[in-house]
DRENTORKOL-3810 file (N, C-alpha, C; in nm, 4 decimals):
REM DRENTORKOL-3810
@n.u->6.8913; n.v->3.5619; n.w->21.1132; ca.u->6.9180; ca.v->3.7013; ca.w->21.0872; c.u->6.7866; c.v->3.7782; c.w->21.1042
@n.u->6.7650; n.v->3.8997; n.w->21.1833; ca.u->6.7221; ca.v->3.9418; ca.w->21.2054; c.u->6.5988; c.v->4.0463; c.w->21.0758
@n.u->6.5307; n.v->4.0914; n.w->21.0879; ca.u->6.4271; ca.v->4.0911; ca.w->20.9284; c.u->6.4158; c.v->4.2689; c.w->21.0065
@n.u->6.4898; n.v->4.3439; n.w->20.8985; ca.u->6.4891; ca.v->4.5061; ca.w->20.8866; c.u->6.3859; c.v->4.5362; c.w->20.7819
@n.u->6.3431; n.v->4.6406; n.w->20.8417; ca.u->6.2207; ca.v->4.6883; ca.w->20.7359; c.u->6.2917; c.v->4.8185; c.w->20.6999
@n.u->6.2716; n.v->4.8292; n.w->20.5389; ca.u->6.3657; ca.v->4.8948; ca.w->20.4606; c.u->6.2360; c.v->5.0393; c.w->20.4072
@n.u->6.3153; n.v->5.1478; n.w->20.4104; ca.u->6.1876; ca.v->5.2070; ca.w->20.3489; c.u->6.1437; c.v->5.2190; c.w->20.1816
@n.u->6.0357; n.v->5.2388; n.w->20.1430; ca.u->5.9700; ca.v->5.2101; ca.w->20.0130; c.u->5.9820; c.v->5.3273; c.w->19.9223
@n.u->6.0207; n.v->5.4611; n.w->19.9954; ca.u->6.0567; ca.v->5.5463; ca.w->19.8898; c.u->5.9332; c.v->5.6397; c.w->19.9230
@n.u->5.9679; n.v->5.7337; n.w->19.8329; ca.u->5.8330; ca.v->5.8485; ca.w->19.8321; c.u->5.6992; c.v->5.7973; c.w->19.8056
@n.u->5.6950; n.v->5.6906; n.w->19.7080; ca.u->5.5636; ca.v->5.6244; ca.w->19.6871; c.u->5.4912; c.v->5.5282; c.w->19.7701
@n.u->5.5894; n.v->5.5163; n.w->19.8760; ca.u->5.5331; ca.v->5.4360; ca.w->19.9578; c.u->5.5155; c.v->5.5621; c.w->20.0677
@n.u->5.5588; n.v->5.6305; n.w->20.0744; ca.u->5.5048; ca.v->5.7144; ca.w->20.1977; c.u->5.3580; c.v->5.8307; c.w->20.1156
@n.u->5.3615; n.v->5.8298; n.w->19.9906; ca.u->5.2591; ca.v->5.8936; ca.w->19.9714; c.u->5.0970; c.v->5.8143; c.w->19.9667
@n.u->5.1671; n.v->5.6692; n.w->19.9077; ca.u->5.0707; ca.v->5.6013; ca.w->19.9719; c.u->4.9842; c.v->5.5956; c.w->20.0960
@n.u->5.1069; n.v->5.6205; n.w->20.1876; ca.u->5.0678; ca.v->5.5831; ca.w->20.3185; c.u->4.9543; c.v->5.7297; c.w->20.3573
@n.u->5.0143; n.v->5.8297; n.w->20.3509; ca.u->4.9760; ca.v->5.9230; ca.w->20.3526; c.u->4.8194; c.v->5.9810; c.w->20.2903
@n.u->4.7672; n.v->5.9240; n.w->20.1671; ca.u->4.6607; ca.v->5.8940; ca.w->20.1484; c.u->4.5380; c.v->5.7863; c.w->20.1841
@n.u->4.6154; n.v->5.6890; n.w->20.1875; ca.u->4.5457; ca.v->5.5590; ca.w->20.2555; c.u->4.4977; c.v->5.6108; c.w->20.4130
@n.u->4.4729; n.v->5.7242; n.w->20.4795; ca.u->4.5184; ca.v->5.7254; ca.w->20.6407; c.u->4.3270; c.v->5.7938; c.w->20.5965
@n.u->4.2964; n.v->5.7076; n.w->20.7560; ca.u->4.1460; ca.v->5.7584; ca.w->20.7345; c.u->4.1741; c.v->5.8833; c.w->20.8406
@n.u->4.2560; n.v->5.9175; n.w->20.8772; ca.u->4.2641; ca.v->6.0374; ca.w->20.9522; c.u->4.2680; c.v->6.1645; c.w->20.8486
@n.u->4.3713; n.v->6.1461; n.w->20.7587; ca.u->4.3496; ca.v->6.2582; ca.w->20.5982; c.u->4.2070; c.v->6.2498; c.w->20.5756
@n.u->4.1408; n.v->6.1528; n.w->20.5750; ca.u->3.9903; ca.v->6.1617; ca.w->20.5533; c.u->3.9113; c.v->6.2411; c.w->20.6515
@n.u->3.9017; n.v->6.2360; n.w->20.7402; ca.u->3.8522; ca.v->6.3107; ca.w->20.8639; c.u->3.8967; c.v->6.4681; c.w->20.8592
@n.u->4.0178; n.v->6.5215; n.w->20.8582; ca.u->4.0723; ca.v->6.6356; ca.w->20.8214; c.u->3.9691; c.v->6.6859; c.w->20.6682
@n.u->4.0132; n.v->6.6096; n.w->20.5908; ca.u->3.9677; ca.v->6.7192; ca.w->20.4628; c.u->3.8234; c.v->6.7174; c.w->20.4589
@n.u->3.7751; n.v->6.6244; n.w->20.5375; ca.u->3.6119; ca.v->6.6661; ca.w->20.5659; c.u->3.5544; c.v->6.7860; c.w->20.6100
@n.u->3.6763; n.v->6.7650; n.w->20.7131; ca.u->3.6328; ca.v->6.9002; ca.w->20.8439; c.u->3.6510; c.v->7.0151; c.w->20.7836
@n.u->3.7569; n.v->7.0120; n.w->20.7002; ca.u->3.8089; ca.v->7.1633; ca.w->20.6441; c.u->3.7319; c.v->7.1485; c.w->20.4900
@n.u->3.6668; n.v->7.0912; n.w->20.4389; ca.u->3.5547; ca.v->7.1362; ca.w->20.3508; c.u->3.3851; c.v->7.1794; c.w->20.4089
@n.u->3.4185; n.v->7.0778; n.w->20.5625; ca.u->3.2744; ca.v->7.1252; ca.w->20.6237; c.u->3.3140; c.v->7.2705; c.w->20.6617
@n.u->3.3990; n.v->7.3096; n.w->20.7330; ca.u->3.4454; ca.v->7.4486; ca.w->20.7642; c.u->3.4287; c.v->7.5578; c.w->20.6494
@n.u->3.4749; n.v->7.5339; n.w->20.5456; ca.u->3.4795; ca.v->7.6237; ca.w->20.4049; c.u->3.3408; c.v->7.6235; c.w->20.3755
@n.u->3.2706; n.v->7.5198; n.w->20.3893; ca.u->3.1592; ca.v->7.5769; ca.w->20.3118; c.u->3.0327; c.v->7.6643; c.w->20.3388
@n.u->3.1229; n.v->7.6022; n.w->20.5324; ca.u->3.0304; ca.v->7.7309; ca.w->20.6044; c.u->3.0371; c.v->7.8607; c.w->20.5862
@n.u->3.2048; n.v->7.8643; n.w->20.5444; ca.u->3.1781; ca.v->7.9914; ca.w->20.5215; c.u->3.1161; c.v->8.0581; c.w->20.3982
@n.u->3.1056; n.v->7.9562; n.w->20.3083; ca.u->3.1047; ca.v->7.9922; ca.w->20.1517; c.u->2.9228; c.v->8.0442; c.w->20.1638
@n.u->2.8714; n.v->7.9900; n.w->20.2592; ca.u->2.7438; ca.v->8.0344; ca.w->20.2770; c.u->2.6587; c.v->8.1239; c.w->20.3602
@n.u->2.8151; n.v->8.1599; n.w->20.4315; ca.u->2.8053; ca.v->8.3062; ca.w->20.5195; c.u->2.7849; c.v->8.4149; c.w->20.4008
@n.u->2.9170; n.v->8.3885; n.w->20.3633; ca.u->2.9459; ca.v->8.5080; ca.w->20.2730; c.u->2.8825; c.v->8.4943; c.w->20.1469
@n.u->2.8075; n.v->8.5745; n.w->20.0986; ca.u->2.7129; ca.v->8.5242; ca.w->19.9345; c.u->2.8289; c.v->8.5609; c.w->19.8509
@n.u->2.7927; n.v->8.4503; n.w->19.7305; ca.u->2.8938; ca.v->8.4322; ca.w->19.6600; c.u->2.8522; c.v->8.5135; c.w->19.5526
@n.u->2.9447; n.v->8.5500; n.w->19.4269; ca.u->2.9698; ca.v->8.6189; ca.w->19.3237; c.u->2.9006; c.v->8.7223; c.w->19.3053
@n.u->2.9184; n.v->8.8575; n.w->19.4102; ca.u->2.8049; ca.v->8.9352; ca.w->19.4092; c.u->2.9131; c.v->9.0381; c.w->19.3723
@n.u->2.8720; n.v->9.1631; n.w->19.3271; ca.u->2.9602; ca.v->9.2759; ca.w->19.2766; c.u->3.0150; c.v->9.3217; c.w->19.3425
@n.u->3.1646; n.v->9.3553; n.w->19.3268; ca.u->3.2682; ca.v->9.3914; ca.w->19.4491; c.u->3.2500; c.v->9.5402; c.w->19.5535
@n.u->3.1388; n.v->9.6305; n.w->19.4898; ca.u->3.1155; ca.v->9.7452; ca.w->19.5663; c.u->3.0390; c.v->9.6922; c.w->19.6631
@n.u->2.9407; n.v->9.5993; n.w->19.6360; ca.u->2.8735; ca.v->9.5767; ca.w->19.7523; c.u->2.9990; c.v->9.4670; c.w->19.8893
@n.u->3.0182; n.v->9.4017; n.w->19.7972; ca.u->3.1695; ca.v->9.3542; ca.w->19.9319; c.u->3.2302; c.v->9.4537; c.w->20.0012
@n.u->3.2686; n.v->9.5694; n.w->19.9499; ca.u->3.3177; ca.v->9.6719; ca.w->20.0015; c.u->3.2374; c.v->9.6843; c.w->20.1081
@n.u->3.1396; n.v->9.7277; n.w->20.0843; ca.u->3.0171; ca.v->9.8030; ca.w->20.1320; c.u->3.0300; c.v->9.7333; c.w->20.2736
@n.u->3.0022; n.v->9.5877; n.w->20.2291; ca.u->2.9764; ca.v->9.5245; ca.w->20.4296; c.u->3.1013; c.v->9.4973; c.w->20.4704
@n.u->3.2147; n.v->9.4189; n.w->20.4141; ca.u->3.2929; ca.v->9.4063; ca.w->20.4760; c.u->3.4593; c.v->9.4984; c.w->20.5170
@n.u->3.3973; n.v->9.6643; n.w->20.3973; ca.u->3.4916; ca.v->9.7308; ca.w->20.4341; c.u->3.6197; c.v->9.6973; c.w->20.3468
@n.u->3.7293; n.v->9.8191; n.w->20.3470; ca.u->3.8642; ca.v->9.7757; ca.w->20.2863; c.u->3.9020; c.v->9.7150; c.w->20.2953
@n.u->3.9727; n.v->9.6763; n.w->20.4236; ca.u->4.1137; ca.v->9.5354; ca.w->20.4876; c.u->3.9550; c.v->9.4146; c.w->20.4627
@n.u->3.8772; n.v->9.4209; n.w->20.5382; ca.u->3.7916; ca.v->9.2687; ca.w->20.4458; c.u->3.7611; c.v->9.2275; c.w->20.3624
@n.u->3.7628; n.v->9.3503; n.w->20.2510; ca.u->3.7161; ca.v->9.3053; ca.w->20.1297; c.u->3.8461; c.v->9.2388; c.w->20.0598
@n.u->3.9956; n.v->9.3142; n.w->20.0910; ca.u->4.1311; ca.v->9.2938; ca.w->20.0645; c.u->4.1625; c.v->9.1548; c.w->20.0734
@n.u->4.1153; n.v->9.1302; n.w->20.1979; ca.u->4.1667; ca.v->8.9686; ca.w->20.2773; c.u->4.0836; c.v->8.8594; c.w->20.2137
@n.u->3.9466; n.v->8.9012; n.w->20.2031; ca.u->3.8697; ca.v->8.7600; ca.w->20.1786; c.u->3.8831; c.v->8.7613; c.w->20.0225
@n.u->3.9382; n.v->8.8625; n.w->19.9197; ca.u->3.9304; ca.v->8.8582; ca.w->19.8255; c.u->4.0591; c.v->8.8217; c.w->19.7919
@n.u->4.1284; n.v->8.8113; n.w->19.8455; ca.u->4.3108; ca.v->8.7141; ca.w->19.8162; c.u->4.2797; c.v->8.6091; c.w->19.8721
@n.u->4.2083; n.v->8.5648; n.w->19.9823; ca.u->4.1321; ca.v->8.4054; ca.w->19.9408; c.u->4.0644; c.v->8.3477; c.w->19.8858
@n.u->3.9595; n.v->8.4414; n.w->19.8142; ca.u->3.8726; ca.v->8.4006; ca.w->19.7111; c.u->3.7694; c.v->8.3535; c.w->19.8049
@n.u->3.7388; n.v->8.4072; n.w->19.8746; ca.u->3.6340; ca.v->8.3931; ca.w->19.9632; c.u->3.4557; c.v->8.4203; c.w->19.8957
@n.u->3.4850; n.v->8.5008; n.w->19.8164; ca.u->3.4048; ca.v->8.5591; ca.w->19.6918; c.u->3.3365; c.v->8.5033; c.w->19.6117
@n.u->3.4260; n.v->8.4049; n.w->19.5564; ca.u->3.3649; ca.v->8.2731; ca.w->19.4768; c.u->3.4611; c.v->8.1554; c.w->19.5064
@n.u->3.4116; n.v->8.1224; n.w->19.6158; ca.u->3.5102; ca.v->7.9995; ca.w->19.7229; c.u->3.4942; c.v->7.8719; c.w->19.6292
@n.u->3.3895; n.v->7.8352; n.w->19.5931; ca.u->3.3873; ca.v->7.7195; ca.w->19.4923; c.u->3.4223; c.v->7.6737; c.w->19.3868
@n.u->3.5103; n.v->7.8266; n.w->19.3526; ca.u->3.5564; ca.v->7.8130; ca.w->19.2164; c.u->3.7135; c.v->7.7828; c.w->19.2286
@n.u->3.7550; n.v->7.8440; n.w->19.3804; ca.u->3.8830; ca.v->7.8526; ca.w->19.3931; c.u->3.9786; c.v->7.7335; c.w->19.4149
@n.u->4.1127; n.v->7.8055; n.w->19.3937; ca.u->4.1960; ca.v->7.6529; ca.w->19.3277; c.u->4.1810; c.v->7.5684; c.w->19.4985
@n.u->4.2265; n.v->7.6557; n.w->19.5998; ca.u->4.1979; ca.v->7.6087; ca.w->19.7330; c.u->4.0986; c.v->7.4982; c.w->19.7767
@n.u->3.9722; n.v->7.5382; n.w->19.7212; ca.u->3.8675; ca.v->7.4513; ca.w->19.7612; c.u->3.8900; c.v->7.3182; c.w->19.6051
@n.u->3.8830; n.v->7.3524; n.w->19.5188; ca.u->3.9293; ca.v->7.2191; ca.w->19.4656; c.u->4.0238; c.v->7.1592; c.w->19.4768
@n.u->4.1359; n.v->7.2262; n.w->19.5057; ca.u->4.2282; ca.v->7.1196; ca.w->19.5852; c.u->4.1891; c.v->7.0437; c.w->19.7183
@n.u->4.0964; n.v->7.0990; n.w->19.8000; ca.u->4.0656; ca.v->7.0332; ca.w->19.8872; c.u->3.9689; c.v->6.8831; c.w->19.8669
@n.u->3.8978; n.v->6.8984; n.w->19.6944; ca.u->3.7962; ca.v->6.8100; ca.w->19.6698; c.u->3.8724; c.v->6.6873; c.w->19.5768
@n.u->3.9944; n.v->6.7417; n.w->19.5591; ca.u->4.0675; ca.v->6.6383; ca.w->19.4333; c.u->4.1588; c.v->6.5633; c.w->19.6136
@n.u->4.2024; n.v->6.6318; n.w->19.6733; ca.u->4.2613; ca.v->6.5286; ca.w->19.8113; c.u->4.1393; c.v->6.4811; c.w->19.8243
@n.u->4.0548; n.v->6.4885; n.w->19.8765; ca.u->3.9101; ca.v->6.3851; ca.w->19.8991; c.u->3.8899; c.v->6.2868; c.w->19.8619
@n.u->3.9179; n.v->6.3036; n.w->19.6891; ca.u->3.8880; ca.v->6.1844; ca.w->19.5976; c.u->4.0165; c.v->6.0971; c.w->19.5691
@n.u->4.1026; n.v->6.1460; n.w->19.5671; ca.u->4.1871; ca.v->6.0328; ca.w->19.5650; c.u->4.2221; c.v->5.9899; c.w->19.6813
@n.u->4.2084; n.v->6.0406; n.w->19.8670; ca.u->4.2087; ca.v->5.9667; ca.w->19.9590; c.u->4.0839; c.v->5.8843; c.w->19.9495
@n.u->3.9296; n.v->5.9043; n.w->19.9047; ca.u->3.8757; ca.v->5.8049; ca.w->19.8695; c.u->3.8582; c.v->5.6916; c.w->19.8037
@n.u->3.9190; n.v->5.6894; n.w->19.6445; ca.u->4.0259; ca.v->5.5941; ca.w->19.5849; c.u->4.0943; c.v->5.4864; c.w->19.6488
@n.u->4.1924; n.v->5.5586; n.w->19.7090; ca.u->4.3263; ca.v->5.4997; ca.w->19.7340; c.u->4.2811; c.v->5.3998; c.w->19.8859
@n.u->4.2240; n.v->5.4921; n.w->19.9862; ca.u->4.2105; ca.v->5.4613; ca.w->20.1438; c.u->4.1304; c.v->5.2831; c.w->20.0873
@n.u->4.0247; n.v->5.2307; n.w->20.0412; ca.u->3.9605; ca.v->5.1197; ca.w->20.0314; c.u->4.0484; c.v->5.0204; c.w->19.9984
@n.u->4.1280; n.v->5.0883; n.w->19.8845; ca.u->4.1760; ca.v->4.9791; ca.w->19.7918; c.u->4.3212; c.v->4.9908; c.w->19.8927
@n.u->4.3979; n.v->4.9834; n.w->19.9499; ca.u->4.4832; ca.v->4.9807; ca.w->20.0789; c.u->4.4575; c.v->4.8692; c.w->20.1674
@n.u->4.3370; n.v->4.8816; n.w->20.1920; ca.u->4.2731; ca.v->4.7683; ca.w->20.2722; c.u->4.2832; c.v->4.6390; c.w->20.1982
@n.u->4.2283; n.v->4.6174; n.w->20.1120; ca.u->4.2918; ca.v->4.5335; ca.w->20.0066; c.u->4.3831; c.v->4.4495; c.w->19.9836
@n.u->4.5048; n.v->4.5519; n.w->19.9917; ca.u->4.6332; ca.v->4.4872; ca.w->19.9837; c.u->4.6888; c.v->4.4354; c.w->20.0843
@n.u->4.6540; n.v->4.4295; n.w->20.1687; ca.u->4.7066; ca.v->4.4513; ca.w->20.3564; c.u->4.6447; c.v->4.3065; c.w->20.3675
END
């Protein structure tokens, strides 16, 4: 009889999904990306002066991303808590395999 591979459920695909050194490569890039910008733009400085350089619609936009104080934002720590548990998880994967 032939041997079907059955699937494992959400926990096995979230597994999988963290274990992938490609998720690793991604959330690198897009924290190396963010932080370039986080050091374009000076952080926690008083909002008239944001006005000032980047104007209405920029000050509007980067300030509903939190572009402002990027390090504080839930965005960029969500990007650092995926990091750490694809760092976690990705070694110990190898492991089991």
């Amino acid at each position: 009889m032939p041997k079907t591979e059955t699937s494992g459920g959400i926990w096995d695909t979230l597994w999988d999904f963290f274990a992938s050194v490609k998720l690793t490569i991604i959330l690198l890039l897009s924290l190396a990306g963010t932080s370039i910008i986080g050091t374009l733009i000076p952080q926690n400085k008083q909002p008239m002066e944001y006005l000032q350089t980047f104007g209405e619609f920029g000050f509007r936009l980067m300030s509903a991303l939190d572009f402002f104080d990027m390090y504080r934002s839930w965005w960029f720590r969500l990007l650092i808590m995926l990091l750490v548990v694809n760092i976690i998880i990705c070694p110990s994967a190898r492991s089991f395999l």
